[in-house]
Steps between C-alpha positions, in 0.01 A plus 500: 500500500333183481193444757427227745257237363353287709495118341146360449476116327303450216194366676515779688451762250233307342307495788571883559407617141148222490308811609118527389402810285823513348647572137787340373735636192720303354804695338364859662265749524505876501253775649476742344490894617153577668421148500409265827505152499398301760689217704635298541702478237733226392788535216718219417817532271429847406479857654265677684491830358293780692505843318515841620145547664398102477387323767466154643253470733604192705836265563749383187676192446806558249645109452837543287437801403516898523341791672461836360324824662525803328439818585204508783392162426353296817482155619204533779590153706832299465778443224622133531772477284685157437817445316489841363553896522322807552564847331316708676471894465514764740138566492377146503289373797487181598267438820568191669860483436752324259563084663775322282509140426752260361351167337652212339149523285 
């Protein structure tokens, strides 16, 4: 079942994702199990991988790209996913909710 994005312009999402403190990956980035990172995080063309026990501490931006949660992993603000998918697992935790965009980025 495909889900509702809601359409944000390029100008937009570069406003959006111009956040101080932030990292940006190009091409992905994976926690690992046990491991905390803090947000927020931004991945372009690439996935975010969280592993069973890992832990972003903050919001993530995933531009053209994937989302992965294994096992308990945990996303402690908000997943902002654009142009992509999630595979999420039973266990995963993601606090502040899942908000899909579509982009002509």
């Amino acid at each position: 079942m495909e889900r509702e994005r809601e359409e944000i312009k390029p100008k937009e999402l570069t406003s959006r994702v111009d956040l101080p403190f932030r990292e940006v990956h190009y091409g992905g980035l994976m926690i690992a199990a046990g491991d905390t990172v803090t947000g927020p995080v931004i991945v372009i063309k690439g996935s975010l991988d969280i592993q069973d026990g890992g832990v972003l501490a903050g919001d993530a931006w995933v531009i053209n790209g994937d989302m992965i949660l294994t096992g308990a992993a945990a996303i402690m603000g908000k997943a902002n996913l654009v142009n992509g998918s999630e595979y999420l697992s039973h266990y995963a935790n993601i606090a502040g909710g899942i908000v899909y965009y579509h982009s002509e980025c």
